[in-house]
Every structure is written in C-alpha cells, then in structure tokens.
C-alpha angles and dihedrals in degrees: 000000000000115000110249079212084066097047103039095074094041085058092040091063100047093044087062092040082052092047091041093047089050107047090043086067090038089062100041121217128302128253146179127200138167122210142177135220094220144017126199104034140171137246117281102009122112126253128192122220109203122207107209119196130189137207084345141068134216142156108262118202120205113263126225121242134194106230094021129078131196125250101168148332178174115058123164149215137183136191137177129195140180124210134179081334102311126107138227147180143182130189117185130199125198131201130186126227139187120211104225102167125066091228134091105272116208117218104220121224114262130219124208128168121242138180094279099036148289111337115204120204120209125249120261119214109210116208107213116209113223109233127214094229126164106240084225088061094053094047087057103045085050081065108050090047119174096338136350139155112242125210102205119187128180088224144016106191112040143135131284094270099020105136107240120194106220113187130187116214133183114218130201155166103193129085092207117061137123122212113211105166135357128168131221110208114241093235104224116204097041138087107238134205117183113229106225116241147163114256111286110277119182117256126200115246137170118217125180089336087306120116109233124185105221128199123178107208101181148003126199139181113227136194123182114238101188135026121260152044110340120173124196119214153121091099105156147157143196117200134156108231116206114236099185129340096293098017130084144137134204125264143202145188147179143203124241107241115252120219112219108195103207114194127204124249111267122263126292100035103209108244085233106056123147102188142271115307144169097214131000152163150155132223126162127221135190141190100241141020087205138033159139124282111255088023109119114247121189121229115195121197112191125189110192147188138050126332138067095316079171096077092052111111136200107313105235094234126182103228121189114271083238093064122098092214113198123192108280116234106232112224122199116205092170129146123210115202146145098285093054131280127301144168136067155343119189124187104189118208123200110206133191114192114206102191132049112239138110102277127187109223111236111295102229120219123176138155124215132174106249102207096211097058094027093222142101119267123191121218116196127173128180117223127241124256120243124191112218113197129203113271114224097195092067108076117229085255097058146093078289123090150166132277106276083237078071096060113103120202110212103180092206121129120256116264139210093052108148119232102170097067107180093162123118120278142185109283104233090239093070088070100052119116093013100098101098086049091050094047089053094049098046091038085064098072092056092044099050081045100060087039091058083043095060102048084045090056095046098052088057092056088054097056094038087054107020088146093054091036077057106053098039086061092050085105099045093043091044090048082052103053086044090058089053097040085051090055096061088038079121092062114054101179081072111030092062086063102045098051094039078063094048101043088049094040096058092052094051090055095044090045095037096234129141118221097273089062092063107109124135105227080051091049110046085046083060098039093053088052101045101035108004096171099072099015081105093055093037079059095055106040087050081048095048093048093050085056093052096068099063098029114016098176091066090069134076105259121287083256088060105045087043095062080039093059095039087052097053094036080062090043102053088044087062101042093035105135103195 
C-alpha cells in the first residue's frame, strides 16, 4: 500500500505547475510599443507618442528626445478585457511633443522592465516636414513664448485726433488654461470708443510654425487728446494652467508697453478748425422749401465721414434778423468699428420766421486736417432758399409783424403825459411809523438774493471741483456710515456690511477713485504713500470685515471693530499726505 504521506507532496506540486500553467495563458503575454499620431509632421506642430503596455502595468516617464520637446503629459487610459476565459489589459500613457528642429528626429527604442523580464520597443523614424515660414514670424513667435498678453495699434506715430485701433489679444500655447482675471489699462490721454463685440472666445493661429490659441479681448478706438510720447501698458492676466488631470499651477503674463508718438497739427492752425478727419463733409437740409410766417420750420445741418464727429461742435451761423432760432439737438448716427469710426453728426434747428420774404439759409465753411494728405482742407456749402408767405390767420396785433425795413423812427417825444393830477392820493400820515416795517420788508429781497447767491456760488465750486468737494466730505460721509453701522451693531449679519461700505467708501473719497479702481494691491500701494503709518492697519481691519461676513466668530465684537474703525478713521484724517 503506497503512503498518502508520499503522495501528497507529489500532488501538491502538480496541482501548482497545473494552476501556474494555466493562469499564465489566462493572462496572455506581455508587450510594450510605442506609436505616433502622426508621421510625417511639420515643423512646429505637436506630435504624441503614445507608450502602450499589455497584461502589465508600470509607471512610464517621459523620455527625452533630441529634436522634440515636451509640451505636456502624461495623460493616461486602462482597459481590461476577458475573452473565451483569458484575460487581458492595456494602459496606455501619452505624451505631447513639439517638433522644434526642420530634420528627420529618431525615436529611439525604449526599455522598460516587466514581470517576466526587460521589454524593448522598437525605434520610430519621424519624418519632419520642412515649412515655408516667414523669419519674422518665428522671431516673433520666440517672443511671445508660451503665453503672453499682446498690445496691437494700427499705428504707432499719428496726429493729435488720428483715430488709432488699439486690440488686446491673449495669446497662448496650452489647451488647457483658465483665464481668471485679466485688466485692461484705462489709457489715460486718449479719447476711447469700445468696439462692440461678442465675449473672448480662443481662435486657432500658426506663428512662426508654431500653433498659438488667440483670444481678442478687447478692441478700442482711440484719439489722442494731447502731443507727445504716450505709452499704453499694464495688460495682464492670471490663469491656472492644468499639468496633468490633478495637477496645475498658476500663471501670469504681461503685456510689453507701446509707445504712441503724437504729433501736433501743423502752423498756422486755421480759427476755424473743426478736427482731424479721414473723410468729411456738410451739407443742410430743411422741411420745406415754403411756408407761413410764424409756422416752425426745421433746419438740419449734417457733418459727415470718418474721424472722431463726435468732437464737432455748434456751426456759428449768420441767420437772418427775421428768424425765431431755437437750440439744435444734436443726433449721432455713428458707427464705431474696427476700421475706425464714421457717420454722422446732426445738429436740428427749429426755426420760426417772423416775417414773409424769400430767406438763404446760412452758407457753412469749415476747415478741418485730413491725416492722409497732412494738410488742411476747407468744406463750404451754401444753404437752400425757402419762401415764407404772410399768414392771414394771425391778426396784425398779434405774435406777426413787418419786415424791420417797416419800422419808422420818429424821434419825437411821447405825448399825452398829464401833468395837472387832481385825483386822490395817500395822505402822507398814513406812512408814519411805518418805516421799520418798510426797511424789513424791503431788506428781505437783498437778503434772499445774496442767500441764493451763495448757494449759487457754491454749486459751481462743486462742479468745478467735484473731485475736491468729494474728498473734503469723506469724514462726514464716513461718521455717518458709522452711526448707521452702529445702529445695526445687534445684527451682525448686517453691521459687517455696512461698515465694510463705510470703511471703503471713505477711502475711495479721500483717494478720488471710483469703484473699478478698488483693488487691494492698488490700494495698499495708495494708502502707504498717502498715510503710511496706518496703511498696514487700514489693510487688516478691511481684511478682518471681509472675513466677517463669512465667519463672523473669527473676528473681535461689532463694539470693538467699530472703535477700531472710528480710531483709525481720526487717525488717517491727521497724518493724511495729499
């Protein structure tokens, strides 16, 4: 009889061959490849090289390649399948490439190490495409690099009043930004007009070989408002651009500033000069060619072409002495695009005539710098004639009357005045004692006069200085805000507001700024040169109500924020450096 302690092992060891041979063809063999997405390519594009791995996974780095350089990557896929009872699985890791010289590259074979041993993929030869690109287009696109915000003009060296396009353009290599912020400077010394446009959306473009995503962000319309050297800057982004699926880091970019040479208008500047223009000419217009005297008529003046209209201002015409002239309304149809802005500019007269007769309408003379010819040009347009005719409905003593030419000066004294008065008059007692009451009453008129003088006088400062007006009742504004803020010091869900208002209001007053121009790098740069010593604390307390308002445990009471707040608001007024 055999030992089942002989035969046990025996078993045991076939039984493990059996389940090794078996799960090595459940499994399938092992492989590693390398591909391309595409072959040949040109210069400049981007190419992935994909690592493929079978029936085994390991981690792939990218590998560096003379002639390629890598743009991103990896990004990975897996799959697993079962099949007549084996099974099998792929993962898969890409890399992208761009192809930065104009030769063939070799990718070389890669080794990598698997379960049963060292796999070998085999070399890919990549065919490069030689490209016809402009040097200047390369240059360029050396300078723009990976991402960079662009300032483009139509021009760099104009004329006060030459229209220049400015457009903003993002420009950028990855497929994968975000673009959370970006500014567009506020251009001082120009005139702009917005070109209307639908939101930024990215646009495929090839520089130097090289694919860029474009987005124009804005275009403007710009005229120079004063001679010199004016440069445009302070473009800029922030993004967060994605390295891989869970992976990122924040970007930024800026543009390069652009020096824009404006050149004065020639001597002698003519007195009746109407602006620089493209294009431009006048013509007049009116309802009716007859009417009745005392009936309206409308008069148009209409200045058209290309070039800022909007700077033309009310024609001096001579209109006859017979004519009832009311103030025009003045009518843009003008339309602002791309190439510049054109259309119209009416100014629309209603005008009575008094008097019948045949009447010319004001002949109109200008001059005005045409910036393609640099030179002065002259427009000149004689007006219609319109016949007015009497109106018989309108009685002679009435609103209607003669020519002047029908008036008659007599120089003769007026008659009929009465010298011999016997009527009844005040007796002379009835005024006594009244004086004091006299002098009041009539003192009142002077008094409400220089009254209604001074708060005249001081509106117009006001205007004249809004700004100034503005900064001078910051403290009275800011107390004012407190008081209410202090009312609501029970409910915290609303105190923190209104005293975050308050608190920022009262800096934008005292600094001049609208509400665009909030911004806190801005505004801790202002604040340390205007009131250094407490520019750091201004900082925190803004800090600490922002975070009120979303935790409001994590902050000192309202009562003492709020002495906080009037403390530095006394402070700020002493050491204040305008």
């Amino acid at each position: 009889m055999v030992s089942l302690r002989h035969i046990a092992p025996r078993s045991l060891l076939l039984l493990t061959l059996f389940i090794a041979v078996v799960s090595f063809q459940a499994l399938g063999q092992e492989s590693f490849t390398a591909s391309v997405n595409r072959n040949p390519v040109r210069y400049g594009q981007n190419v992935q090289l994909k690592f493929t791995l079978k029936n085994f996974r390991k981690n792939v780095e990218a590998p560096k390649i003379s002639g390629l350089k890598l743009r991103s990557g990896p990004s990975t896929s897996q799959s697993n399948s079962w099949v007549n009872g084996k099974s099998s699985s792929e993962t898969s890791y890409t890399f992208t490439y761009e192809v930065v010289v104009q030769k063939d590259i070799t990718i070389p074979a890669l080794r990598i190490t698997g379960p049963s041993g060292i796999l070998t993929s085999k070399p890919i030869q990549l065919r490069v495409i030689s490209s016809n690109v402009n040097p200047e287009e390369i240059k360029r696109s050396n300078a723009l690099g990976d991402l960079a915000c662009v300032i483009e003009v139509s021009d760099d060296d104009v004329f006060i009043g030459e229209p220049i396009v400015a457009t903003f353009k993002i420009y950028n290599r990855a497929s994968n930004l975000d673009v959370r912020e970006y500014v567009v400077p506020e251009m001082p010394g120009f005139w702009k007009e917005v070109v209307g446009q639908a939101d930024p959306s990215w646009e495929p473009q090839v520089i130097g070989g090289r694919r860029y995503n474009v987005a124009n962000v804005r275009t403007v319309v710009l005229f120079p408002q004063q001679t010199g050297t004016i440069s445009l800057t302070g473009f800029e982004l922030t993004g967060y651009m994605r390295t891989s699926f869970f992976d990122g880091k924040n970007v930024s970019a800026k543009s390069d500033p652009v020096s824009i040479r404006v050149r004065p208008l020639p001597e002698p500047l003519p007195t009746d000069n109407l602006g620089t223009f493209k294009r431009l000419k006048v013509q007049s217009k009116i309802s009716t060619k007859e009417s009745m005297a005392n009936e309206a008529v409308t008069v148009e003046i209409i200045y058209s072409g290309e070039g800022n209209l909007k700077f033309i201002q009310e024609p001096n015409l001579n209109w006859p002495s017979e004519f009832e002239v009311f103030d025009p309304e003045v009518k843009d149809r003008i339309k602002i695009s791309e190439q510049g802005e054109s259309g119209s500019r009416v100014f629309r007269y209603v005008v009575i005539p008094r008097s019948p007769g045949t009447y010319q309408i004001p002949t109109i003379e200008g001059s005005w710098f045409n910036y393609l010819k640099r030179d002065y040009q002259t427009i000149r347009h004689v007006g219609p004639t319109i016949t007015i005719e009497r109106n018989e409905s309108v009685p002679e003593s009435g609103m209607s009357y003669n020519s002047k030419t029908d008036v008659q000066v007599l120089n003769q004294d007026i008659r009929y005045i009465q010298t011999n008065w016997n009527g009844k008059c005040l007796q002379k007692a009835h005024w006594n004692g009244r004086n004091a009451w006299a002098i009041g009453l009539l003192s009142l008129g002077p008094f409400f006069f220089g009254l209604a003088w001074f708060f005249k006088r001081r509106r117009e400062l006001i205007q004249r200085d809004s700004l100034g007006y503005r900064k001078k009742q910051a403290r009275s504004k800011v107390r004012s805000e407190l008081r209410t803020a202090k009312n609501l010091i029970q409910d915290t869900a609303a105190f923190y507001p209104a005293l975050g208002k308050g608190m920022e209001g009262y800096l934008l007053a005292k600094l001049g700024w609208n509400a665009s121009q909030n911004q806190r790098d801005s505004l801790q740069a202002a604040l340390e040169k205007h009131a250094s010593s407490c520019a750091a604390e201004w900082m925190d307390v803004l800090e600490r109500i922002d975070m009120a308002r979303f935790a409001p445990g994590s902050v000192p009471p309202p009562t003492e924020m709020l002495e906080i707040a009037s403390r530095l608001v006394d402070q700020t007024e002493k050491t204040w450096n305008a």
